[in-house]
N, C-alpha and C positions, 0 to 999 in steps of 0.2 A: 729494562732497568732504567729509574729514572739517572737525567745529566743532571749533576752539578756543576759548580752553584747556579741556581736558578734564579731569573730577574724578579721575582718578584712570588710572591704566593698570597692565599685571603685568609684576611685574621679577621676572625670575626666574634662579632658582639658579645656573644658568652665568655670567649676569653678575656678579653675586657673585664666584666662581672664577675669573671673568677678571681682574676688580679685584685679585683678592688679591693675584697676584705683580707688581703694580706699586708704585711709589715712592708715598710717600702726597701726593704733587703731583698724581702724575698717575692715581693713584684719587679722589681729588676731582674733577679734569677731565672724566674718564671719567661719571664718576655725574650730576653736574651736564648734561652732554651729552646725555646716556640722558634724564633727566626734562627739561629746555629741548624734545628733540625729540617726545619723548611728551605730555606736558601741554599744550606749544605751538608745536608742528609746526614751532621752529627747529634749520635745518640747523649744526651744530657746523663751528668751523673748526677741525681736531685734528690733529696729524702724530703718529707714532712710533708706541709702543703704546695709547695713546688711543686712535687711530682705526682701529687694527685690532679692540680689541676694538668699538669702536661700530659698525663693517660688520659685524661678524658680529651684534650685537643689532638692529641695524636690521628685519632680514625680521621678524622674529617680533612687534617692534613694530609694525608695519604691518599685520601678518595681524591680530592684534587688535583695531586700529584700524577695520578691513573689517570684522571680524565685529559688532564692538559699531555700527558704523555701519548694516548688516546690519540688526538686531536693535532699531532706531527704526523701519526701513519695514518692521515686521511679519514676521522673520527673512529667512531668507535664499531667496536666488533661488529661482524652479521650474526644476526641470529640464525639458530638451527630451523632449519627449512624441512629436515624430514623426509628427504626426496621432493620435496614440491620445491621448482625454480623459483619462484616467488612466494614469500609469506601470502599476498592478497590475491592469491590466484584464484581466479573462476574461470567457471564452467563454461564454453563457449553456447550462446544461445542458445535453445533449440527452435527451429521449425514452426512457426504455427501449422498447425493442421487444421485453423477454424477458417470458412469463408467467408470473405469479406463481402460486402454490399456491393463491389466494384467485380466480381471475380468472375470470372465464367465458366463454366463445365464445357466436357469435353464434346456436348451436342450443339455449343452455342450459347444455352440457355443461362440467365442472367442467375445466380441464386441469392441468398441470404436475405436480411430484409428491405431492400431493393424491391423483391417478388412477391415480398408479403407472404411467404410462407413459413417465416420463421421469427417467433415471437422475441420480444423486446426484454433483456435481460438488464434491471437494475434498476428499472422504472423511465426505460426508456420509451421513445413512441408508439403507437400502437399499430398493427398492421395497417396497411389502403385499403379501406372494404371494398371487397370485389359482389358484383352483383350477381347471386346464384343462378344459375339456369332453370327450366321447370325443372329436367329430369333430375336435377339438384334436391328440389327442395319436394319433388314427388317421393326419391329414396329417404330422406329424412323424415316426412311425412311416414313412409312404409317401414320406416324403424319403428317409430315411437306408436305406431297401429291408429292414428288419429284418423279424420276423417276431413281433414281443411283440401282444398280444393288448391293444387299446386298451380294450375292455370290462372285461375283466380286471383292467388294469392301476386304472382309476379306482373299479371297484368295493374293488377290493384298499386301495387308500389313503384310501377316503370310510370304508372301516369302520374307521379307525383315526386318525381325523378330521386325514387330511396331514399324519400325521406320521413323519417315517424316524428308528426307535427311540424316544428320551423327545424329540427334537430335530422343534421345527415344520422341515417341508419348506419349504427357502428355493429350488430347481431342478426344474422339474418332469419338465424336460426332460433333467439330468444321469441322474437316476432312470431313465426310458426306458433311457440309451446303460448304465447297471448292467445292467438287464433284460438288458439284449443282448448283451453282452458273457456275460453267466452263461449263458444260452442257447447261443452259440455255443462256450464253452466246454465244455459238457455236453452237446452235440452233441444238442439239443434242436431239432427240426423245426419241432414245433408253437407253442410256447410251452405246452404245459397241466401242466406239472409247477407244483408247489404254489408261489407268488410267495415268491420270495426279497427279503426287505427287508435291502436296506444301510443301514449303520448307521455314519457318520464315525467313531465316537466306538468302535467296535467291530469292526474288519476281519475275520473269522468272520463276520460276518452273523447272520439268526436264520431258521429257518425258520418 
């Protein structure tokens, strides 16, 4: 329950505007009504345009009255929470379960792409080319049924320290399906004609 009389309360601009287009009888009555009910929560006995504009100022005086009353027991209500102790409650983190670049398994061994074994999400970098072995590039060679010459092929690129043209070798495996394609284009049996190196940057090739 609001106290009276209270110091002071807000009158504001519509009331004003309301007063103005009345008779200055009854913008005195009007006003007088407004501060009697606001400062000392008496109800006005008013007919005509008096007490229509005092219904319409009434809500607004009241809302303020709530709020400033409010605003003595330490602002205003809590809201209903629902069982949760906080309206803004979250979830506590969960867990990554993704390995990081830094992390190590449980043999030692370094993973993620650190290792180069696990590709770049989001256009991130691209793996460290690692340089295949023969028996590497003999089993890819024995997939794809070609006839390139595994020995050949990595001797051919260790003397040119993996590189196709002035460009480090970023596929080692694209290189292979070049071999093979130039072979079977040149209707090449064996693979022993002189290693043809592709070159992106150079479609001629070099011998």
């Amino acid at each position: 329950m609001n106290e009276y009389p209270q110091e002071s309360f807000v009158f504001y601009r519509s009331f004003r505007e309301a007063i103005a287009v009345m008779t200055p009888e009854d913008q005195l009555a009007t006003f007088l009504a407004i501060c009697d009910y606001a400062l000392y929560g008496v109800e006005p006995k008013l007919s005509g345009m008096p007490l229509v504009a005092f219904i319409v100022a009434k809500p607004s005086i009241d809302a303020n009255a709530s709020k400033r009353e409010g605003g003595k027991k330490g602002g205003r209500p809590k809201k209903e929470t629902y069982g949760f102790e906080n309206e803004n409650h979250r979830f506590p983190k969960a867990e990554s379960t993704e390995t990081g670049t830094e992390a190590e398994t449980g043999t030692g061994t370094k993973t993620g792409t650190e290792a180069g074994t696990i590709p770049p999400v989001g256009g991130g970098r691209s793996p460290r080319f690692s340089p295949p072995s023969v028996d590497e590039v003999r089993a890819y060679c024995r997939e794809r049924g070609n006839r390139v010459d595994p020995e050949r092929f990595v001797d051919f690129y260790a003397s040119k320290g993996w590189k196709v043209g002035k460009n480090p070798m970023a596929d080692w495996k694209a290189c292979v399906r070049t071999w093979e394609r130039r072979d079977r284009d040149n209707g090449n049996g064996g693979g022993n004609e002189t290693p043809f190196e592709y070159d992106p940057g150079d479609m001629t090739g070099s011998l």
